[in-house]
C-alpha positions as CSV (number, residue, x, y, z in Angstrom):
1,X,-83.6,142.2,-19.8
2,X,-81.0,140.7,-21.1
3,X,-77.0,141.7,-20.4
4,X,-74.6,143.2,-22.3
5,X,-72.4,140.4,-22.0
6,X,-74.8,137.9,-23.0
7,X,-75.8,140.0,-25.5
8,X,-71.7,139.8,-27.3
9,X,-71.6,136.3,-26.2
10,X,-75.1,135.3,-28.5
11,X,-73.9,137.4,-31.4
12,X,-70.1,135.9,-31.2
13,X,-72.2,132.7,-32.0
14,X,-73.3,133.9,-35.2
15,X,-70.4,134.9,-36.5
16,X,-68.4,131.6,-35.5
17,X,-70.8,129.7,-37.5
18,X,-69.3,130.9,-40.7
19,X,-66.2,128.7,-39.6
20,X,-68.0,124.9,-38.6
21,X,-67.6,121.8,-40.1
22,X,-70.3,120.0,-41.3
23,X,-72.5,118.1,-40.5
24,X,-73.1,118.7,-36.9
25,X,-74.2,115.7,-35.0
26,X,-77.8,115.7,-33.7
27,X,-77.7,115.3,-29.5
28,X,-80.0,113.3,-27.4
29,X,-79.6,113.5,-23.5
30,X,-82.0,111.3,-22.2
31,X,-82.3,111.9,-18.3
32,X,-83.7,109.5,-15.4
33,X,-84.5,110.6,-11.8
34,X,-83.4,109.2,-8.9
35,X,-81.6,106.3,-11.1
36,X,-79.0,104.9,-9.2
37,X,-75.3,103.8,-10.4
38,X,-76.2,100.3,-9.5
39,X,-79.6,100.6,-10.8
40,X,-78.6,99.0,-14.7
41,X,-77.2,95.9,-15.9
42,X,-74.4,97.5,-17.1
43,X,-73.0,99.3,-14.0
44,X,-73.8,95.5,-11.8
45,X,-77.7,95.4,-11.5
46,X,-79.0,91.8,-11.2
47,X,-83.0,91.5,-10.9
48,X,-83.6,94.5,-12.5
49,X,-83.7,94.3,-16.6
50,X,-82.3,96.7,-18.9
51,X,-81.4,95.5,-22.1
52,X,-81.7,98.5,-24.4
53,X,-79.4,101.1,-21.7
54,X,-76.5,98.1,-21.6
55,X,-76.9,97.4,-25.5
56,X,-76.1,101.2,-25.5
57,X,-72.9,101.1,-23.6
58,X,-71.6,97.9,-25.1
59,X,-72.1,99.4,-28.4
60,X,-70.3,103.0,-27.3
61,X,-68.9,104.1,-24.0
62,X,-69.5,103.6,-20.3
63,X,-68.2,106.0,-17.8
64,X,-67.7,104.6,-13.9
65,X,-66.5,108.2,-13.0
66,X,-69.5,110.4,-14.3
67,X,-71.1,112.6,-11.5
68,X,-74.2,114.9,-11.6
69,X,-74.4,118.8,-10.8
70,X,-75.8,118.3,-7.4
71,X,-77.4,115.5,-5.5
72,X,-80.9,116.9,-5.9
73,X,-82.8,117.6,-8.5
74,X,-83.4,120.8,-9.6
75,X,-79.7,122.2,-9.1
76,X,-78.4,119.6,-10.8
77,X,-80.2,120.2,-13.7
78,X,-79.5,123.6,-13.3
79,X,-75.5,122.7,-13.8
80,X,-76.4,120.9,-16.5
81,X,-78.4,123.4,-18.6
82,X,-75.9,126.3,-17.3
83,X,-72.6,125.0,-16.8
84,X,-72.2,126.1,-13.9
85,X,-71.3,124.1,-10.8
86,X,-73.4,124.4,-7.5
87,X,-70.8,126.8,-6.1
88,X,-72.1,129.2,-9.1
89,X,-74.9,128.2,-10.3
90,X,-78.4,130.1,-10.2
91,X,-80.5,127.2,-8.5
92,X,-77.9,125.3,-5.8
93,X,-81.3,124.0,-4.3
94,X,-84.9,122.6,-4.7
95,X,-86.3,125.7,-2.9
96,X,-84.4,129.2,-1.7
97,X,-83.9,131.1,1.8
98,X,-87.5,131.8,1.6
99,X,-89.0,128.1,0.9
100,X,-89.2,129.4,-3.1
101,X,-88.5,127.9,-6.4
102,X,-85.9,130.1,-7.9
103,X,-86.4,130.6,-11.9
104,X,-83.5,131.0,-14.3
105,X,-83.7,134.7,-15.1
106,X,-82.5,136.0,-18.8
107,X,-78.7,136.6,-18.0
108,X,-78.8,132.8,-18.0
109,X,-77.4,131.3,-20.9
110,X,-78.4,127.5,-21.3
111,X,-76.8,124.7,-23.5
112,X,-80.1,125.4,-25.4
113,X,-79.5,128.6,-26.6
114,X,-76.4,128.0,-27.6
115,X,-76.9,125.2,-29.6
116,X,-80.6,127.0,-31.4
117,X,-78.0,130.2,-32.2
118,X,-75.5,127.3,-34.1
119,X,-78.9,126.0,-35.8
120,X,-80.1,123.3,-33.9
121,X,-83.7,122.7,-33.3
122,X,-84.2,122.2,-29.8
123,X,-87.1,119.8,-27.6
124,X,-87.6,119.0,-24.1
125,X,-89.9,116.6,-23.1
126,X,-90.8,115.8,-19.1
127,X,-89.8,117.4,-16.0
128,X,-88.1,121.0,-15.9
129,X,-87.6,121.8,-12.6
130,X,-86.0,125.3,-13.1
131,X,-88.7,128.0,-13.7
132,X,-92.0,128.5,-13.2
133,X,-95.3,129.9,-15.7
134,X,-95.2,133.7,-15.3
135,X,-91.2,134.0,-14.9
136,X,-88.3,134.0,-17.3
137,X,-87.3,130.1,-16.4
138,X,-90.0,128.7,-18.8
139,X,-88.1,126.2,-21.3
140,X,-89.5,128.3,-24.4
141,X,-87.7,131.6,-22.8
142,X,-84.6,129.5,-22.1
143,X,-83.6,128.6,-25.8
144,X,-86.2,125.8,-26.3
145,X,-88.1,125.3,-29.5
146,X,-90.4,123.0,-28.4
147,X,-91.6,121.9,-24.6
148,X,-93.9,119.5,-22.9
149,X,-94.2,118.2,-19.3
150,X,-94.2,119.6,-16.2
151,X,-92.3,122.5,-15.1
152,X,-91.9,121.7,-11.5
153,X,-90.5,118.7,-9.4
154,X,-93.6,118.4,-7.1
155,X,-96.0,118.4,-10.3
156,X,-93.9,115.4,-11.3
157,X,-94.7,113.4,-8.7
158,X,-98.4,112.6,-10.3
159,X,-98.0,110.0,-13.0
160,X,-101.6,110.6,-14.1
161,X,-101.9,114.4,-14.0
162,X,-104.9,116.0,-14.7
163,X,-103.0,118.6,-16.7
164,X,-99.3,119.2,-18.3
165,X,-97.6,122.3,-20.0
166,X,-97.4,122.2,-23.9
167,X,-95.6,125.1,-24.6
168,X,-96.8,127.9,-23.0
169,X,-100.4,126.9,-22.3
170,X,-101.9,123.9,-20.2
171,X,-102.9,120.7,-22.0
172,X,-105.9,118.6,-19.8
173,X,-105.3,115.1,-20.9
174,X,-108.5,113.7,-21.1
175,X,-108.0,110.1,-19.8
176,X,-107.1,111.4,-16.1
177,X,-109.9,114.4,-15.7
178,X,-112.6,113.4,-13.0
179,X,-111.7,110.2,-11.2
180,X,-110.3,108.8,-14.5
181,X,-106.7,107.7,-14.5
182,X,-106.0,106.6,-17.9
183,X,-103.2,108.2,-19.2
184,X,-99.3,107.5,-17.9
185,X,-97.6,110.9,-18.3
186,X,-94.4,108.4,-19.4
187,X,-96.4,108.0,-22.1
188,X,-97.7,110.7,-23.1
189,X,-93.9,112.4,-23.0
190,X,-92.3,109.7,-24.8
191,X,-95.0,110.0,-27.8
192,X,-94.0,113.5,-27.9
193,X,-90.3,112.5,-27.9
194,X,-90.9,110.3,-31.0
195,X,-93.0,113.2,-32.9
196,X,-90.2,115.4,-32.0
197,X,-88.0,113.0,-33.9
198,X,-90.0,112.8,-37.4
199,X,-90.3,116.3,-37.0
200,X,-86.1,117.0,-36.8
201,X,-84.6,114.3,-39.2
202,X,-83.5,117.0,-41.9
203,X,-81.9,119.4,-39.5
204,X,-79.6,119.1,-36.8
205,X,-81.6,118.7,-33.3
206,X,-80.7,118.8,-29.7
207,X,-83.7,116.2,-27.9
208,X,-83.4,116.6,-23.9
209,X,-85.8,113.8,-23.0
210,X,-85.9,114.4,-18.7
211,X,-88.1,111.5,-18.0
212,X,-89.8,110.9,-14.6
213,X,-88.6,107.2,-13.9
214,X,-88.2,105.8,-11.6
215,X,-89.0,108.8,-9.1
216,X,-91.7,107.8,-6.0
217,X,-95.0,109.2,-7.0
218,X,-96.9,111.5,-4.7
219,X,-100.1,109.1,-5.7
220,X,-99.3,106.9,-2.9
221,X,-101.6,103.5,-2.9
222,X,-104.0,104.9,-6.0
223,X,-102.6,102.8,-8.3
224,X,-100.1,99.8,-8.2
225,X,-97.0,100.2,-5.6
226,X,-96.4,102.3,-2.5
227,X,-95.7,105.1,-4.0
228,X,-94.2,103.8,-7.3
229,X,-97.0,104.2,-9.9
230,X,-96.8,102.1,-12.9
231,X,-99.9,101.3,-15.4
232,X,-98.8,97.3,-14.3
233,X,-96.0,95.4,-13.3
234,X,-94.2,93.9,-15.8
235,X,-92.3,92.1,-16.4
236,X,-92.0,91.2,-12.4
237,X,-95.5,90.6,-11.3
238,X,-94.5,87.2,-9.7
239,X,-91.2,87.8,-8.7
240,X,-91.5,86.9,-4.8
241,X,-90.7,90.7,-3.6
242,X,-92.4,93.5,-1.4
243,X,-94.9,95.2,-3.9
244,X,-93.2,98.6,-3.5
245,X,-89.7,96.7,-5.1
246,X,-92.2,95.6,-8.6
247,X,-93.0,98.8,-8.8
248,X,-89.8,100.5,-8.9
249,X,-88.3,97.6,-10.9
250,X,-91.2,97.7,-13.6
251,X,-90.6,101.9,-13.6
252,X,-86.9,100.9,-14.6
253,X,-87.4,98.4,-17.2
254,X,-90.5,100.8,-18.4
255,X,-87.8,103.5,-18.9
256,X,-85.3,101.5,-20.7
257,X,-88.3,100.2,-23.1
258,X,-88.6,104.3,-23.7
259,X,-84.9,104.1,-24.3
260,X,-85.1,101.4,-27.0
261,X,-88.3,103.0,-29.0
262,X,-85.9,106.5,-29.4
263,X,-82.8,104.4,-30.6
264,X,-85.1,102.5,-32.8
265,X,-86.8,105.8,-34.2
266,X,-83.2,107.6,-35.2
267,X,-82.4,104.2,-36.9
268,X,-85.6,104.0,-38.7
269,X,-84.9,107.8,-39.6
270,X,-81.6,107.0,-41.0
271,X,-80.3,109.4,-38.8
272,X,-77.8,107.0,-36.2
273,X,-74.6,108.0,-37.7
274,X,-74.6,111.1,-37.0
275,X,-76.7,111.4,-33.7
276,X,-75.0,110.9,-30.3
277,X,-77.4,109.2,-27.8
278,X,-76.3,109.9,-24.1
279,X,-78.2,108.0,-20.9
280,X,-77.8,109.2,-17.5
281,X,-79.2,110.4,-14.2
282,X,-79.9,113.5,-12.5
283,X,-78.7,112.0,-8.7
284,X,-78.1,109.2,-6.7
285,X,-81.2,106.5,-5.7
286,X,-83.4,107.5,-3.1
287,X,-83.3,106.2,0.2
288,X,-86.3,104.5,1.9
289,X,-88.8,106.8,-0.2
290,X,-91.9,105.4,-0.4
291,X,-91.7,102.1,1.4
292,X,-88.5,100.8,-1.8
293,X,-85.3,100.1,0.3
294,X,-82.5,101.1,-1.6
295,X,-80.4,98.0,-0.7
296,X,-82.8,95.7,-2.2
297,X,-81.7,96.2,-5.5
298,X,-78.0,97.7,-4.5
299,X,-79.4,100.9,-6.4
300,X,-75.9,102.9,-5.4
301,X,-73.7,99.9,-5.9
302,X,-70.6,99.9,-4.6
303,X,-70.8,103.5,-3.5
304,X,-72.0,105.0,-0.3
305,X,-75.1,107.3,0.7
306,X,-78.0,108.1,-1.9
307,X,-79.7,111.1,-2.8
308,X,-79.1,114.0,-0.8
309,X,-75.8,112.8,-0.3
310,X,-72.6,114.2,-1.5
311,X,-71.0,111.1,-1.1
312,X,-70.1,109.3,-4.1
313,X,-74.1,107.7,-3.9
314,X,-75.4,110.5,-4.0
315,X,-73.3,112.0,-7.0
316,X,-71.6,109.4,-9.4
317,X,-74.5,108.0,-11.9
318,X,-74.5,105.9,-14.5
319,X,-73.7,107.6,-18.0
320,X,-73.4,105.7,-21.6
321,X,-73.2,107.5,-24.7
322,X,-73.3,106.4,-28.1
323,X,-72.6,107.6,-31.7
324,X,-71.8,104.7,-34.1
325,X,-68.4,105.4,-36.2
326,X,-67.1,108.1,-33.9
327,X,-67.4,106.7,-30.5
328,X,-65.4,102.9,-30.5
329,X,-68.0,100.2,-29.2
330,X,-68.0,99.0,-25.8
331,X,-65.4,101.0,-24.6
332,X,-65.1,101.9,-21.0
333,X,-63.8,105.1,-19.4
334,X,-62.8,106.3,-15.9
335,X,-62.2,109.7,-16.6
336,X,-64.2,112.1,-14.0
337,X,-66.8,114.1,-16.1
338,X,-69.9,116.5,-14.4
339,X,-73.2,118.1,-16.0
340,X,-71.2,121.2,-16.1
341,X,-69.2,119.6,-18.9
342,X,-72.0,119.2,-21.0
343,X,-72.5,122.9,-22.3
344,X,-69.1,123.1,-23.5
345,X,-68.9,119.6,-25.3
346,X,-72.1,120.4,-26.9
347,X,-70.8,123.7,-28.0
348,X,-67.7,121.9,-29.4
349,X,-69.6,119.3,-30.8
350,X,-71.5,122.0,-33.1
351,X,-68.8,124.3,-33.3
352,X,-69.2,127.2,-31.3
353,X,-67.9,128.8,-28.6
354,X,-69.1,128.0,-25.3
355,X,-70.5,131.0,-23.1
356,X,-66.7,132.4,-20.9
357,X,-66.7,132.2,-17.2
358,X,-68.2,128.7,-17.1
359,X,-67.1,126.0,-15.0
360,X,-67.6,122.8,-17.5
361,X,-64.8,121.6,-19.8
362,X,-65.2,120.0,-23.1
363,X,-65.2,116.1,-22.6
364,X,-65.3,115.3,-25.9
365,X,-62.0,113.4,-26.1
366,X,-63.3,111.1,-23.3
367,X,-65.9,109.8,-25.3
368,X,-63.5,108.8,-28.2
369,X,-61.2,107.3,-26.0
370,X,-58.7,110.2,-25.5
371,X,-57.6,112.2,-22.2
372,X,-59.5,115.7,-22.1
373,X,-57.6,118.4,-20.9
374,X,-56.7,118.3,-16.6
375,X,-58.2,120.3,-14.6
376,X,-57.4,121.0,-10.9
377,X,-60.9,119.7,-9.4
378,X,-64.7,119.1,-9.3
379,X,-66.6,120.8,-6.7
380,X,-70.1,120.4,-5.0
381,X,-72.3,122.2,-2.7
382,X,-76.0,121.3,-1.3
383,X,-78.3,123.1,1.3
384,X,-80.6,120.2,1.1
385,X,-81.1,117.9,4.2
386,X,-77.9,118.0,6.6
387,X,-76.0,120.6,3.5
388,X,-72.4,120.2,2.8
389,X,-69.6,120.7,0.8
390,X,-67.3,118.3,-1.1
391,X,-64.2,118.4,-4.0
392,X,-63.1,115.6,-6.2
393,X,-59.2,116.1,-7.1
394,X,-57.8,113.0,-8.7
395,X,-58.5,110.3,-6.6
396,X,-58.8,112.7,-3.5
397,X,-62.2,113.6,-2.4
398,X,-63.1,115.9,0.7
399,X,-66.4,116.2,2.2
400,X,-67.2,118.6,4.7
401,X,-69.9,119.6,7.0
402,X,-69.9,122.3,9.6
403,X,-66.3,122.7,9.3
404,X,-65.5,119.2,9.7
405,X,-63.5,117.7,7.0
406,X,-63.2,114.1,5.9
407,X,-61.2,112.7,3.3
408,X,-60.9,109.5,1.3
409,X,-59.0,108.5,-2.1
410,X,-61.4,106.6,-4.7
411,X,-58.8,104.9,-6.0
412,X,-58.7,102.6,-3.2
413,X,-61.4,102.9,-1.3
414,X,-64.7,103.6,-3.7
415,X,-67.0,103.1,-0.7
416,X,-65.8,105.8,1.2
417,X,-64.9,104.0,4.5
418,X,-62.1,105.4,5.3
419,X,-61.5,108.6,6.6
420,X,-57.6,109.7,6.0
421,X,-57.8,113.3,6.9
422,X,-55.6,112.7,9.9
423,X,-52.8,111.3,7.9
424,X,-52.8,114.1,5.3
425,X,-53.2,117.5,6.5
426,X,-51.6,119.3,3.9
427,X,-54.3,117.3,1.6
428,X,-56.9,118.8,3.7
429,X,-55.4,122.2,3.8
430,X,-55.7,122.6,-0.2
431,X,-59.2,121.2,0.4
432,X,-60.5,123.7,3.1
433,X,-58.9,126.1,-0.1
434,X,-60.8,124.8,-2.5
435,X,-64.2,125.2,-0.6
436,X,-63.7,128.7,-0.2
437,X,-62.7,130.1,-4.0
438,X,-65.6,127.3,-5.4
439,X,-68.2,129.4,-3.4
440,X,-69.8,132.2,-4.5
441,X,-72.5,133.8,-2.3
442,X,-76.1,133.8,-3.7
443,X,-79.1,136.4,-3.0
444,X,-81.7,133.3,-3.4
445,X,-79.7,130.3,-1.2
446,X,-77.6,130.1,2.1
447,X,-74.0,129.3,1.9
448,X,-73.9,125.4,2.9
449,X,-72.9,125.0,6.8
């Protein structure tokens, strides 16, 4: 059922559309999991190769201060379809109080809907995460023209499923039935990003390509690497390293060749001027998950913790956008942006409103080299693992768990080795504030300890 409020929101859409400017700029998020900030040549990486993500930010913009909705993965993609921070959100968690997946219900209004209402077509292609068959979370019930992958994070842990979801009915491919296991779902989901792409280039489309890469499979030892499943591994099969290390490299460098056959198919379209390309991920690295160390590559960087984590590992990602003309080439920003941003600089971007009572600011200036509007602070909440609490407020950031408050300032100490809270009290105060207007309970999750 849906509200009356969403109802006057949806139909407020309509009428604003009298008033754009066109042409509206086709969107393309393309999502990794578990992609660390360190994990590309462009934010530091080394051994790992990934020429068509850096050829990306040198020709638009790289931001060092971009941070994900949560440090898991299905609340943070939950901020980033809602805008919604985890303090608000509908899913602040993987499961609920009672071990469940919680769906988005149809009060929910996602960056989706609001960009089909302003006449976009609208695609996803890989992992969902935020609704199961039989409830109102489905992609095609939350705004989305077109949908194929998997709609939960445990199904997208096989790399050679036996079935996926196209649309609303179950596609068997027929390489991996039986004991066959010839068909990478990468694959399979980038094909359908490309046909997605022939399909949209006379309208205006918004492409949400949530790939799988370079996330541990739960295939462990069936194929190649413990627990990181690639068809081979190129282009590192004699690099002298534990075979679990090829195989997350070769997932890496197997996403960014994904990367480089979308960019190539909006240029072939003729459709790169007007088409912003944005690459991020949807956490921090994983740590020690399935036999890959996550100091062998430095997949967090500078930064401290990994997935799970609300410290800055856990959080701050790697994000590059580009849209040739509009955004200056190899630009670099430091200005903090979140996935809850994303809803209302989309919205902006196609010229309606964004949905009230969000938590997301339009970022739009940042990507052209402007200061966005201030805002007070960023705020984070997980039940996952140990739980927690953090806020990001200019260079302060707080983390807390079980009442216990440390604080560190970014500026000078990225790494997060220093705990200040001692020395600034009243710092903390306005923190321990924070943490309590940012929460709002939920019927499906526990308030974080």
């Amino acid at each position: 059922m849906i509200t009356l409020d969403r109802r006057r929101f949806l139909a407020s859409l309509s009428c604003s559309l009298f008033a754009q400017q066109p042409p509206q700029p086709n969107i393309i998020f393309i999502l990794a999991d578990d992609l660390g900030y360190g994990d590309v040549g462009c934010y530091g990486q080394k051994k790992i190769r990934t020429p068509n993500i850096d050829r990306l930010a040198a020709e638009g913009v790289r931001f060092t201060q971009a941070y994900a909705g949560a440090p898991s993965c299905a609340p943070s993609r939950c901020c980033l379809m809602t805008g919604l921070h985890t303090g608000h959100a509908r899913v602040r968690g993987n499961t609920g109080k009672a071990h469940q997946r919680v769906p988005l219900q149809p009060d929910d209004v996602t960056v989706a809907e609001v960009l089909k209402r302003a006449g976009y077509r609208t695609g996803i292609f890989g992992k969902w995460g935020l609704g199961e068959a039989g409830t109102f979370g489905v992609p095609n019930d939350q705004g989305f023209d077109e949908w194929f992958g998997y709609l939960n994070q445990d199904h997208a842990l096989e790399y050679y499923p036996t079935h996926l979801w196209d649309n609303r009915t179950e596609y068997f491919p027929p390489g991996n039935q039986g004991a066959k296991h010839n068909q990478y779902a990468q694959d399979l989901i980038t094909g359908r990003v490309l046909k997605f792409l022939d399909a949209s280039a006379h309208s205006p489309f918004f492409l949400y390509a949530a790939y799988t890469l370079p996330h541990a499979s739960s295939e462990l030892g069936r194929d190649t690497g413990d627990g990181y499943v690639v068809p081979n591994y190129d282009p590192y099969s004699n690099e002298p390293w534990p075979v679990s290390e090829k195989g997350y490299a070769a997932m890496v460098t197997r996403l960014d060749n994904d990367v480089g056959k979308i960019v190539n198919r909006v240029r072939q379209l003729g459709l790169a001027s007007n088409t912003l390309i944005i690459f991020t991920s949807d956490n921090g690295p994983a740590a020690n998950e399935r036999s890959h160390d996550v100091k062998f590559f430095s997949s967090a960087g500078p930064l401290r913790g990994s997935k799970f984590s609300l410290y800055e590992g856990g959080i701050r990602i790697p994000f590059v956008a580009r849209w040739p003309g509009r955004i200056p080439r190899g630009t670099v920003s430091d200005y903090p942006i979140a996935f809850w941003d994303m809803l209302p600089t989309f919205a902006q971007l196609a010229g309606v409103p964004a949905p009230a009572h969000i938590d997301g600011i339009s970022v739009q200036d940042a990507f052209y080299g402007r200061t966005p509007p201030s805002r007070e602070y960023l705020y984070w909440e997980t039940v996952e693992k140990d739980g927690g609490k953090a806020v990001r407020m200019s260079a302060w950031k707080a983390v807390c768990r079980r009442s216990q408050v440390e604080l560190f300032n970014l500026d000078h100490d990225i790494s997060e080795s220093k705990d200040v809270a001692a020395q600034y009290p009243e710092i903390v105060s306005r923190m321990r504030e924070i943490f309590t207007r940012a929460h709002t309970d939920s019927p499906d999750f526990a308030a974080p300890p």
